[in-house]
FIPA-295965 format. One line per field, with one value per atom (N, C-alpha, C): residue number from 0; residue in three letters; atom name; x, y, z. Coordinates in steps of 0.2 Angstrom, whole numbers. Layout:
BEGIN
lumba <- [NUM,...] .
marro <- [ALA,...] .
pavex <- [CA,...] .
px <- [X,...] .
py <- [Y,...] .
pz <- [Z,...] .
This chain:
BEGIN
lumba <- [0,0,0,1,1,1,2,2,2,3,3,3,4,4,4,5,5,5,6,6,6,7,7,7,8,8,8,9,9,9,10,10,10,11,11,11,12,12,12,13,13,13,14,14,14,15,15,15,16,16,16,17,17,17,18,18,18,19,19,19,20,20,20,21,21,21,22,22,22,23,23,23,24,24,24,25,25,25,26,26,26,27,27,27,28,28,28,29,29,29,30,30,30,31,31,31,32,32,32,33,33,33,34,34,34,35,35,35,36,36,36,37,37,37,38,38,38,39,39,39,40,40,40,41,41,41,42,42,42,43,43,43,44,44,44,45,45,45,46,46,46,47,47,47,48,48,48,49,49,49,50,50,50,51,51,51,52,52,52,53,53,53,54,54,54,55,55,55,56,56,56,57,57,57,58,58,58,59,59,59,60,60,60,61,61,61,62,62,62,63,63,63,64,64,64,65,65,65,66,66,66,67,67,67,68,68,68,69,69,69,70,70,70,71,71,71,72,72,72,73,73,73,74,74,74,75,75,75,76,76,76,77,77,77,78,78,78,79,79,79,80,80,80,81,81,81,82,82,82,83,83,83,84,84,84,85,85,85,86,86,86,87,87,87,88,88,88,89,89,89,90,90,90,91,91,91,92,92,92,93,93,93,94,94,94,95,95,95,96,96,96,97,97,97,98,98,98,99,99,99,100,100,100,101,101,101,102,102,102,103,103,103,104,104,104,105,105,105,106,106,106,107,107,107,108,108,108,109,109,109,110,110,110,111,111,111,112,112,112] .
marro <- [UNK,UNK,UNK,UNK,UNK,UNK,UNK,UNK,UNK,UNK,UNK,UNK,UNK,UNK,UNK,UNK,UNK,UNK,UNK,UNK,UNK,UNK,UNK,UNK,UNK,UNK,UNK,UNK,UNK,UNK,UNK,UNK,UNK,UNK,UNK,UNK,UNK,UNK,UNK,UNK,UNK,UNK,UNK,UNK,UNK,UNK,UNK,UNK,UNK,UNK,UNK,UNK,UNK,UNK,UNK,UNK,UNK,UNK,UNK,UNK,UNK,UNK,UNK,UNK,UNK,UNK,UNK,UNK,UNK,UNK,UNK,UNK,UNK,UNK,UNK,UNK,UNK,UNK,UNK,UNK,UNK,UNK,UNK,UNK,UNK,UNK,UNK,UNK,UNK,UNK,UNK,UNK,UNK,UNK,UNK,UNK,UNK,UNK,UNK,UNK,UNK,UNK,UNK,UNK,UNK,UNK,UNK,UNK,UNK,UNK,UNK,UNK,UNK,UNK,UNK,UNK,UNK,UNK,UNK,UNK,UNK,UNK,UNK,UNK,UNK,UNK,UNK,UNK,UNK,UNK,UNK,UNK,UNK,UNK,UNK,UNK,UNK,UNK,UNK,UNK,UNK,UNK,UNK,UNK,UNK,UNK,UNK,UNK,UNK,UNK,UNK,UNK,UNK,UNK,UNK,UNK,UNK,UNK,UNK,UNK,UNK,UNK,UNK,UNK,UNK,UNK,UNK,UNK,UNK,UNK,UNK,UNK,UNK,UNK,UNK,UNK,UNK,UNK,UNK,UNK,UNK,UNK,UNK,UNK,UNK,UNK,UNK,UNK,UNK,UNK,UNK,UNK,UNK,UNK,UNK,UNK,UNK,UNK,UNK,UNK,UNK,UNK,UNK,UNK,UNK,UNK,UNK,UNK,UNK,UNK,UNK,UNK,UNK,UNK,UNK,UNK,UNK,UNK,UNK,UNK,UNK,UNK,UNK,UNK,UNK,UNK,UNK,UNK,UNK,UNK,UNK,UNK,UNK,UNK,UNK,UNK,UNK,UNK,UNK,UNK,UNK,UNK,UNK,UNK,UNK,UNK,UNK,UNK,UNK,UNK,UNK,UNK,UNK,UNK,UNK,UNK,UNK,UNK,UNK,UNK,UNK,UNK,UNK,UNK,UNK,UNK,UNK,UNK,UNK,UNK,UNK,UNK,UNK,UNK,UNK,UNK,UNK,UNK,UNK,UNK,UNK,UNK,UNK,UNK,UNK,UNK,UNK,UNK,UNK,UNK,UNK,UNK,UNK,UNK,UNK,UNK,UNK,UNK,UNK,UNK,UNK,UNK,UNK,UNK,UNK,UNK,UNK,UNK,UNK,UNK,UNK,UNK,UNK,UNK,UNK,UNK,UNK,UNK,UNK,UNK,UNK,UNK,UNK,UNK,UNK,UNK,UNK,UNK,UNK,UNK,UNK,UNK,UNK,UNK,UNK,UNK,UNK,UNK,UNK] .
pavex <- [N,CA,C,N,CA,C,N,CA,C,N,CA,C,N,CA,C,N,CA,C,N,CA,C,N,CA,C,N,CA,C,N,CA,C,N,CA,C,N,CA,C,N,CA,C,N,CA,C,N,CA,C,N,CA,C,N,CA,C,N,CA,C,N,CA,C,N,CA,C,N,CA,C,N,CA,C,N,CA,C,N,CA,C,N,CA,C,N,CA,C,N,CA,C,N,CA,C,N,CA,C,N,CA,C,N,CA,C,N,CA,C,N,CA,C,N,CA,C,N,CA,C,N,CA,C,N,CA,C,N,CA,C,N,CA,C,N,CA,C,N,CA,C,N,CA,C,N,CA,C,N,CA,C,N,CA,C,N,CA,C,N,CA,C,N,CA,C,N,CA,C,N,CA,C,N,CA,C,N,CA,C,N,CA,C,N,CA,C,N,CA,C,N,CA,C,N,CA,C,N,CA,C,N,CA,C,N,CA,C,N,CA,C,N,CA,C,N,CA,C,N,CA,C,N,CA,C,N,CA,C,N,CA,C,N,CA,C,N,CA,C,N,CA,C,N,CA,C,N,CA,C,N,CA,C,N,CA,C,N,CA,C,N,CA,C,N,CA,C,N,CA,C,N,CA,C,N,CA,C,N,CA,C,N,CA,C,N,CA,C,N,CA,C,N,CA,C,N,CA,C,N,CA,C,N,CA,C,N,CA,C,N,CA,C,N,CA,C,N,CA,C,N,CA,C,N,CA,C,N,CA,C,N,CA,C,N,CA,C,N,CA,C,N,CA,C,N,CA,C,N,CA,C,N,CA,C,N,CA,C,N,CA,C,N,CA,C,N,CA,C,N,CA,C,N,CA,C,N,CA,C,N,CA,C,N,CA,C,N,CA,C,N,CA,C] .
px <- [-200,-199,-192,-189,-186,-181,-175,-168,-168,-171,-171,-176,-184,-190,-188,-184,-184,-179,-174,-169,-171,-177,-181,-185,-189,-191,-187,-181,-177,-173,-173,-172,-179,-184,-190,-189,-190,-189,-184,-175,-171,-173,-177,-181,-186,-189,-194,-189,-188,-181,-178,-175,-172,-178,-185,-190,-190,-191,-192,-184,-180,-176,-174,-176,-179,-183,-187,-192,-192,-187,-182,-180,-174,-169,-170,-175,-178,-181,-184,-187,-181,-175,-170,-166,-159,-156,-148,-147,-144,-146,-141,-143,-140,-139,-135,-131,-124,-122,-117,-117,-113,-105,-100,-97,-89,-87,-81,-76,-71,-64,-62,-60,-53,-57,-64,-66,-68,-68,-70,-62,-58,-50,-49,-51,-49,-55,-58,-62,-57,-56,-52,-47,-42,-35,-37,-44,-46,-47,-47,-51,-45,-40,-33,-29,-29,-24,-21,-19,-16,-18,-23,-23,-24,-20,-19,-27,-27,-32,-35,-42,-42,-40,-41,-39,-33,-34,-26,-25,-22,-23,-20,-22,-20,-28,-28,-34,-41,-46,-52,-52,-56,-57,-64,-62,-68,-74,-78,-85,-84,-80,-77,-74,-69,-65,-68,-71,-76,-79,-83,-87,-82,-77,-73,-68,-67,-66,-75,-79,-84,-84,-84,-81,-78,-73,-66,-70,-72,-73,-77,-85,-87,-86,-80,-79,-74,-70,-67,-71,-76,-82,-85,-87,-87,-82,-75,-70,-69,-72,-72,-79,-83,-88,-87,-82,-80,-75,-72,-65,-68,-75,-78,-81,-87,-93,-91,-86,-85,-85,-87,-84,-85,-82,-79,-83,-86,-91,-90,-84,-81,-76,-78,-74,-74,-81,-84,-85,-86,-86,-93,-95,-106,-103,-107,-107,-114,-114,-119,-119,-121,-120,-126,-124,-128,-130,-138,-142,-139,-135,-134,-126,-123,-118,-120,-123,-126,-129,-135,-135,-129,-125,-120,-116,-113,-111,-116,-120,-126,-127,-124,-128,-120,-113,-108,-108,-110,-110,-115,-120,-126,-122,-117,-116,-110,-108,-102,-106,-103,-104,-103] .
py <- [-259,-252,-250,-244,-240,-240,-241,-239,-230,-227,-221,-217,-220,-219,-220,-226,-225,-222,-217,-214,-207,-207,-200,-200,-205,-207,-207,-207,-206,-201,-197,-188,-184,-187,-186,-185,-194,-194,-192,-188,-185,-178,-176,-168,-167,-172,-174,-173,-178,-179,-172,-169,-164,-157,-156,-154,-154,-163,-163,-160,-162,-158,-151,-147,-140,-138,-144,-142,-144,-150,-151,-149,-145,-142,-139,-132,-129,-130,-137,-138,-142,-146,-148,-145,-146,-143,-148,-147,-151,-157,-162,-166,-169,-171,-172,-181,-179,-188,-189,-195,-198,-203,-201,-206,-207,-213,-213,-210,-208,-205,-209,-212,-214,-213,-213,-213,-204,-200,-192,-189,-192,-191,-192,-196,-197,-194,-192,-187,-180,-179,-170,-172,-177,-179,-177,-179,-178,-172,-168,-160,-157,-159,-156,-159,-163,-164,-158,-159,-154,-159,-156,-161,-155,-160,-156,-152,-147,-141,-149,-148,-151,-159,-159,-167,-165,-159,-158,-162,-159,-162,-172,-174,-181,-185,-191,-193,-191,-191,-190,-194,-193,-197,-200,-207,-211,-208,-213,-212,-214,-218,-222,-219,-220,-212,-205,-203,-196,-198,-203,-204,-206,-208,-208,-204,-199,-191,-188,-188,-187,-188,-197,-197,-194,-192,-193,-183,-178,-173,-171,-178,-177,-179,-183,-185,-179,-176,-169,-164,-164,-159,-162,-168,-170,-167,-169,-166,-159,-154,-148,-147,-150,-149,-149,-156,-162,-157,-152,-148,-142,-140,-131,-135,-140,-140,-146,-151,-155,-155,-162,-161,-168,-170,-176,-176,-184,-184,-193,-196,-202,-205,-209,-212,-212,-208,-202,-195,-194,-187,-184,-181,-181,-173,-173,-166,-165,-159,-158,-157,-162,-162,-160,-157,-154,-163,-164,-168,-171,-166,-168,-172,-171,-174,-181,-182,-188,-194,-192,-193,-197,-191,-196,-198,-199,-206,-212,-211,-216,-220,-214,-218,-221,-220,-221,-230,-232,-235,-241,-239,-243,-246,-243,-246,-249,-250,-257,-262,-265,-275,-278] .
pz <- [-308,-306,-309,-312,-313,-309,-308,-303,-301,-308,-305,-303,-302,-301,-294,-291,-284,-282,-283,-281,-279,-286,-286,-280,-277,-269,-264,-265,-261,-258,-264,-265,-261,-264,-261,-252,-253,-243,-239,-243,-238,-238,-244,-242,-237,-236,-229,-225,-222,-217,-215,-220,-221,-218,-220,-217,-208,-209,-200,-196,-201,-194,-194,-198,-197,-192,-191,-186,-182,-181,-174,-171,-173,-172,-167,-171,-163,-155,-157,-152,-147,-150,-144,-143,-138,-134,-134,-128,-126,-119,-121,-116,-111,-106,-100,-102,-102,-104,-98,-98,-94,-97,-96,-100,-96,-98,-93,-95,-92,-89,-95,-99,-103,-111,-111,-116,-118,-113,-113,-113,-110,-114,-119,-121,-129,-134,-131,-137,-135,-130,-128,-134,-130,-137,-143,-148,-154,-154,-152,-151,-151,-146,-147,-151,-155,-162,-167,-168,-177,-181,-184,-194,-196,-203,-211,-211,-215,-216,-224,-226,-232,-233,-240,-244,-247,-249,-252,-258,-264,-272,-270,-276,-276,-279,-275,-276,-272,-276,-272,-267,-261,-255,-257,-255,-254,-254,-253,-249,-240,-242,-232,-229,-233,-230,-230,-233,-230,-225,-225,-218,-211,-213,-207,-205,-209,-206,-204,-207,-202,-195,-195,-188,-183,-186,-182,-179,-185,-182,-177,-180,-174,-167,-167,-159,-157,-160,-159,-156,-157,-157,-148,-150,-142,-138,-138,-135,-134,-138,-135,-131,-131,-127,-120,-121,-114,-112,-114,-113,-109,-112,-110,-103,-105,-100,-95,-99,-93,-87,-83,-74,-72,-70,-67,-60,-60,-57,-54,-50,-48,-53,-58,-64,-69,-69,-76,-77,-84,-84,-87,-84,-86,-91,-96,-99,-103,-103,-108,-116,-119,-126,-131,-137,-143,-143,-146,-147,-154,-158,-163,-162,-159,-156,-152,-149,-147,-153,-156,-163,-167,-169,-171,-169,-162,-158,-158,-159,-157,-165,-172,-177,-179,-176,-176,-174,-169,-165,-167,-171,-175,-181,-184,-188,-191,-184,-183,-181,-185,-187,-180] .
């Protein structure tokens, strides 16, 4: 088989993909999490930082380093959830998060060794 026969299947299947979560999207919400006090401060801290606007001239950014500024924005993005909706609930802080924000803590989390 072709190296690019199956690349083309796999253009194929993130269109799929890409598909279902259109039709996703709609039907979730938010979801109720629970998480503790040291770990929901440190996503607020991320949400409150100053960073550089861009990549800004120089070398392109990785593929690694793109995916770990990915990271980093979506745990920011946590933090302003945990900053608007949060409430402190004994040693944890329970909030209600965008599915999609769960999502990628979860696929964050799958793909450490």
């Amino acid at each position: 088989m072709r190296d690019e026969e199956q690349y083309d299947r796999y253009r194929d299947d993130a269109r799929t993909l890409t598909a279902i979560g259109a039709r996703l999207t709609s039907q979730l919400g938010r979801v109720t999490v629970r998480l503790p006090q040291e770990l929901a401060e440190a996503a607020v801290a991320a949400w409150r930082r100053d960073e550089p606007a861009g990549q800004g001239a120089g070398d392109p950014e990785s593929p690694g380093r793109h995916a770990l500024r990915d990271q980093a924005a979506e745990l920011a993005l946590i933090g302003l959830a945990i900053s608007e909706r949060g409430r402190r609930e004994g040693t944890d802080v329970v909030v209600d998060l965008d599915i999609a924000a769960v999502g990628a803590a979860v696929r964050a989390a799958e793909q450490q060794p």
